[in-house]
C-alpha positions in Angstrom: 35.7 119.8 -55.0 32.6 120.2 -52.5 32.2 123.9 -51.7 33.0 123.2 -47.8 36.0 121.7 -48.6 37.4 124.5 -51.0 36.4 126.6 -48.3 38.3 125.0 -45.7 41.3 124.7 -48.0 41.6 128.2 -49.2 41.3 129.3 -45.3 44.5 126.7 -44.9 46.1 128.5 -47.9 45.3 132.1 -46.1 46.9 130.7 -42.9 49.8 129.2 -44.6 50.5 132.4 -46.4 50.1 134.1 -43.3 52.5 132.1 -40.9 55.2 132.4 -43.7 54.7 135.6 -44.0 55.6 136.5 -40.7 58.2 133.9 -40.0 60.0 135.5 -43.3 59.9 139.0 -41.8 60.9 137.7 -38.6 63.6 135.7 -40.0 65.0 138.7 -41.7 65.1 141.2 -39.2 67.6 138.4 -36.8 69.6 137.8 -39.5 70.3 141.6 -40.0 70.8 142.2 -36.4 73.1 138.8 -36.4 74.9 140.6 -39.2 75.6 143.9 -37.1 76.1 142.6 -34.4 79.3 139.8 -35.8 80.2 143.2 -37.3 80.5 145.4 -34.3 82.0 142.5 -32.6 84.6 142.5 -35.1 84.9 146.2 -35.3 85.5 146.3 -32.0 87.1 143.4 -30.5 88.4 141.4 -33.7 92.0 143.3 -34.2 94.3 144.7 -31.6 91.9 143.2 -28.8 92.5 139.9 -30.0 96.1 139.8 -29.8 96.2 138.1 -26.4 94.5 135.0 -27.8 90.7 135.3 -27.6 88.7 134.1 -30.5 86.4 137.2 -31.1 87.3 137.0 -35.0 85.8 133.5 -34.9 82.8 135.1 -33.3 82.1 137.8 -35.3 82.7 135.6 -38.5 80.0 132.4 -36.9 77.8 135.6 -36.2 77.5 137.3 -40.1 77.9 134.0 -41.8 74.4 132.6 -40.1 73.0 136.3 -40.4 74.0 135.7 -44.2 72.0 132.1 -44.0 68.9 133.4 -42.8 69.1 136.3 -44.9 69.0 134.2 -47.8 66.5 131.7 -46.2 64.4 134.9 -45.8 64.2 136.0 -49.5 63.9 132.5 -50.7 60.6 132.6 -48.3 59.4 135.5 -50.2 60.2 134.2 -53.7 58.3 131.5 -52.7 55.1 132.8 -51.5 55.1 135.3 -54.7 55.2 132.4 -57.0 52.9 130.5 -54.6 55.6 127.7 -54.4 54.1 125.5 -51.5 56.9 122.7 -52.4 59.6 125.8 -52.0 58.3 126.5 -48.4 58.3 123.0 -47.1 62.0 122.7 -48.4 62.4 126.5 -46.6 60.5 125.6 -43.4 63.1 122.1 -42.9 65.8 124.4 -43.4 65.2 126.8 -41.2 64.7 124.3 -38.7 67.5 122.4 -39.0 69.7 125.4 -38.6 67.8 126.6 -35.3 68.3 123.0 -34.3 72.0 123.5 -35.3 72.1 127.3 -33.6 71.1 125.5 -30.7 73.5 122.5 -30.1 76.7 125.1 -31.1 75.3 127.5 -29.0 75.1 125.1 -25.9 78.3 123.4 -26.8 80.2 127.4 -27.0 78.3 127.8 -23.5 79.6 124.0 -22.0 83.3 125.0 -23.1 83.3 128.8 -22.1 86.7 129.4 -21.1 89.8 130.1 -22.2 93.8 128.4 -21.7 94.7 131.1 -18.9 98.7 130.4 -19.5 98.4 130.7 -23.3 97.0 134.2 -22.5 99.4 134.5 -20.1 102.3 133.8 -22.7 101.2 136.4 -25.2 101.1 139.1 -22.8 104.5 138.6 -21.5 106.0 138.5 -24.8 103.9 141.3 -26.2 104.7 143.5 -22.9 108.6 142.6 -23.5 108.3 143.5 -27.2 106.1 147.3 -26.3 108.8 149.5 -26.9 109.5 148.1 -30.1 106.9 146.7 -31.5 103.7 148.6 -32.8 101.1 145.6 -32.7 102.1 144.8 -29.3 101.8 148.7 -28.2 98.7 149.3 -29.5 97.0 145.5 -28.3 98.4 146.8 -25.0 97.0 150.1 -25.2 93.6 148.9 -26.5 93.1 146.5 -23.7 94.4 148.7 -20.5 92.2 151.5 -21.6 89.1 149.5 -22.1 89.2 147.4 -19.5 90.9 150.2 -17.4 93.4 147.7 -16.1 97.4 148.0 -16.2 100.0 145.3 -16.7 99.4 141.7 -16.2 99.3 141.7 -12.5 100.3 145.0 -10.9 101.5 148.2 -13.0 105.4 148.1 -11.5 106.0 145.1 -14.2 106.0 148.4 -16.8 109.0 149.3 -14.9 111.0 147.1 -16.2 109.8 147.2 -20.1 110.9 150.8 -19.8 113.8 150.6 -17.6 112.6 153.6 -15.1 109.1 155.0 -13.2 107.4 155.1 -16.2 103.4 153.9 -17.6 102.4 153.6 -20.5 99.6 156.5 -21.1 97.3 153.6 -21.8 97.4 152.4 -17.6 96.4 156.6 -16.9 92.6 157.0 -15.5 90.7 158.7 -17.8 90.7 162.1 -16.1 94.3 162.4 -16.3 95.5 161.7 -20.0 99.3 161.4 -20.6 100.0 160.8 -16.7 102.7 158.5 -17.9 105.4 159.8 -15.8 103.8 161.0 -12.8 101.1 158.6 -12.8 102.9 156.4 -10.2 103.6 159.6 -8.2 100.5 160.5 -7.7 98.3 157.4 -7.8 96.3 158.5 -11.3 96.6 155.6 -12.7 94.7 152.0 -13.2 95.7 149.5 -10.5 94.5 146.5 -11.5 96.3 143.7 -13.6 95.1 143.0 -17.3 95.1 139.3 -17.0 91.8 138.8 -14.5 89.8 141.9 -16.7 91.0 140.1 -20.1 89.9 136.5 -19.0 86.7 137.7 -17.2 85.7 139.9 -20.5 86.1 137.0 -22.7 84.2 134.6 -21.0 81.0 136.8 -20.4 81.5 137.8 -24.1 81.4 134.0 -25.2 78.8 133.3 -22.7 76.9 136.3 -24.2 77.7 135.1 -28.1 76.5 131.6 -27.0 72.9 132.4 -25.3 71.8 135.1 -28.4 72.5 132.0 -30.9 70.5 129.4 -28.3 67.9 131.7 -27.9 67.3 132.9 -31.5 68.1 129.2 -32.4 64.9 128.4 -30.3 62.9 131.5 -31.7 63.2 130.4 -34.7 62.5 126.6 -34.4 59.0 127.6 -32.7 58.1 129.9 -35.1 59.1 127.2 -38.1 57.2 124.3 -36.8 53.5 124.9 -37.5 53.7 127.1 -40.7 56.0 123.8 -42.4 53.3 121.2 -41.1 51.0 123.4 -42.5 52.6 123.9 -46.0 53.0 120.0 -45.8 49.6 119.0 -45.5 48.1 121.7 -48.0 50.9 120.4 -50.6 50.3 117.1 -49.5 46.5 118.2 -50.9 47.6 119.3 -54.3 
């Protein structure tokens, strides 16, 4: 092999290296922050929150199972460029842009569909508000939601009248600077005013909307940064 050539091909090589290099890293810093962040969202949202009928669980679980992927992808990358596999990173490099590609299609289709069946949601809450008294889950799904989204019944907080059968909240509808209002919180207006329904529907949709642009945006992140460092593996192995 002509020195100029050998040259040329061992400053490929260096560039290859490089660009895997840094996609690898890259790659494995978004899939731990995918991983966290699927887990905070189930943390926080994938229990009691959930009991009215959005899909946060779903979420959280599409979230860590492609922060898993690429966390995989990621190590594979460095297994490969110890061993100086360049066949191993061409297989890598297609994979990691076939699942940006794929990040990117669910990630506009999640964004198309946002939105949720408003009378399903609807449904739950009645028969969870009917069953508060009685049942724990539907207490504490109640009380998770009112004091988060500082709202209070479905529409207006007199339909907590009726659940308990006199002028009575739950503590869950009281504003924050007046804990355990719940008997005077009518009284003396310390109390959330606004129904559950609206807050519940309107938090879900950004929160899908959200989930859907971080996967189309690291979806594209990671296609760009794939492209040239696989048609450069290609052509060196090509050269083997």
């Amino acid at each position: 092999m002509p020195e100029n050539r050998r040259a040329t091909r061992a400053w490929a090589i260096g560039c290859v290296r490089f660009a895997f290099w840094t996609l690898s890293l890259m790659l494995m810093f978004n899939s731990l922050f995918t991983i966290v962040f699927g887990t905070l969202m189930e943390v926080d949202y994938g229990g009691k929150f959930s009991e009215f009928g959005a899909h946060f669980q779903l979420y959280a679980l599409f979230l860590i199972c492609l922060g898993v992927t690429l966390l995989f992808l990621g190590a594979y990358s460095f297994h490969c460029l110890r061993s100086d596999n360049y066949f191993g990173l061409t297989i890598f490099g297609f994979f990691v842009i076939a699942i940006s590609a794929l990040q990117i299609v669910m990630g506009f289709t999640g964004h198309i569909v946002t939105g949720y069946n408003r009378e399903a949601i609807l449904n739950h809450m009645k028969v969870s508000q009917n069953n508060y008294t009685t049942n724990y889950v539907d207490e504490s799904a109640w009380d998770s939601v009112q004091y988060q989204l500082q709202c209070c019944g479905i529409y207006a907080p007199e339909e907590w009248f009726k659940v308990f059968g006199k002028h009575i909240l739950p503590n869950s509808c009281c504003d924050f600077r007046f804990a355990h209002c719940r008997v005077v919180a009518m009284r003396h207006s310390i109390h959330f005013t606004k129904g559950c329904l609206n807050s519940y529907t309107e938090f879900t949709e950004h929160l899908q909307t959200g989930v859907a642009i971080y996967v189309i945006l690291t979806g594209i992140f990671n296609l760009l940064i794939a492209v040239i460092p696989t048609h450069l593996v290609r052509r060196v192995y090509q050269e083997e």
